[in-house]
C-alpha positions as CSV (number, residue, x, y, z in Angstrom):
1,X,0.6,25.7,84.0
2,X,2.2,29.2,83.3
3,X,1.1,28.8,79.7
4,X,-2.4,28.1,80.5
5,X,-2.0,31.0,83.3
6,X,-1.0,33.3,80.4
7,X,-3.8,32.8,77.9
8,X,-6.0,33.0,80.5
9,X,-4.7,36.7,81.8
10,X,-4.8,37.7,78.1
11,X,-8.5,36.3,77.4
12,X,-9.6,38.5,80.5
13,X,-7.8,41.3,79.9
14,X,-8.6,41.8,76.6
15,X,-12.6,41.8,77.4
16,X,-13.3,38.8,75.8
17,X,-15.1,36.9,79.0
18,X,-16.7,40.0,80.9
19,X,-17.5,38.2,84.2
20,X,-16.0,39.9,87.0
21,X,-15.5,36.7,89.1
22,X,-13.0,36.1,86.6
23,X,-10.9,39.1,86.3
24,X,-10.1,38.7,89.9
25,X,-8.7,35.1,90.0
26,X,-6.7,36.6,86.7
27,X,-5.1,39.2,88.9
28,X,-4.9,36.8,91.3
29,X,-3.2,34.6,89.9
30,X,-0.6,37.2,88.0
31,X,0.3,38.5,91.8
32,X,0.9,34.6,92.6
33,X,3.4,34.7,89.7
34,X,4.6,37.7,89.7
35,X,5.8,36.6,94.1
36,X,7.1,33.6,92.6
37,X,9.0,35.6,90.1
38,X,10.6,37.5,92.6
39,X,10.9,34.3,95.0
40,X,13.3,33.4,92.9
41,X,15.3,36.2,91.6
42,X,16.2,37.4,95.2
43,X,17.6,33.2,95.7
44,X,19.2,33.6,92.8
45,X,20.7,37.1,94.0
46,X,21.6,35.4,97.5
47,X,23.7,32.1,95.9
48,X,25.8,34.6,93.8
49,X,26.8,37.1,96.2
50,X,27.2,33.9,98.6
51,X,29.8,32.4,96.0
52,X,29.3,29.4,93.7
53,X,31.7,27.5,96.2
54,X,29.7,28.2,99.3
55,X,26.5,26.1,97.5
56,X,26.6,22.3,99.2
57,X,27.0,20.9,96.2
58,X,29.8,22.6,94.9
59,X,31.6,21.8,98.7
60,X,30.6,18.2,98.3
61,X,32.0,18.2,94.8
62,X,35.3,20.3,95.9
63,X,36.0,17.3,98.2
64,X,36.6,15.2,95.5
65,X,39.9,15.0,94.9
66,X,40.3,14.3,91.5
67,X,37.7,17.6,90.8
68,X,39.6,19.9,93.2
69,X,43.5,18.9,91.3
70,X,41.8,20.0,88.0
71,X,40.0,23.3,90.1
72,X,43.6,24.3,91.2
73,X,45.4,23.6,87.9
74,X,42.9,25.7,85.6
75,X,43.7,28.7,88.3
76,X,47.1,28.3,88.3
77,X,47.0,28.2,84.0
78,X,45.6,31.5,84.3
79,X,47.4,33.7,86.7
């Protein structure tokens, strides 16, 4: 869909179709991406500041024993 989004933003913008109805479901749908664009940056922004290891699955897949033993020894190799 974004791909078929894009081509159509560019056919408008560039003046090729001149039919007004259709410039605003362009801009329409660029704001639409352009909130899921942010949407996602600012999730992104929250999970790193959070910590990798406050996620669910990285607690689920620290319970694991097996994972957590080779967790500890990597950060013990490197202090």
């Amino acid at each position: 869909m974004p791909e078929k989004e894009f081509a159509f933003l560019i056919v408008v913008l560039t003046g090729k179709i001149n039919i007004p109805a259709l410039d605003y479901i362009a801009y329409i749908l660029s704001a639409y991406a352009l909130i899921i664009c942010v949407t996602a940056i600012l999730k992104i922004i929250n999970f790193v500041r959070n910590g990798v290891s406050e996620h669910p699955f990285m607690k689920w897949l620290l319970s694991v024993p097996i994972v957590e033993k080779i967790i500890h020894e990597k950060n013990s190799e490197q202090k």
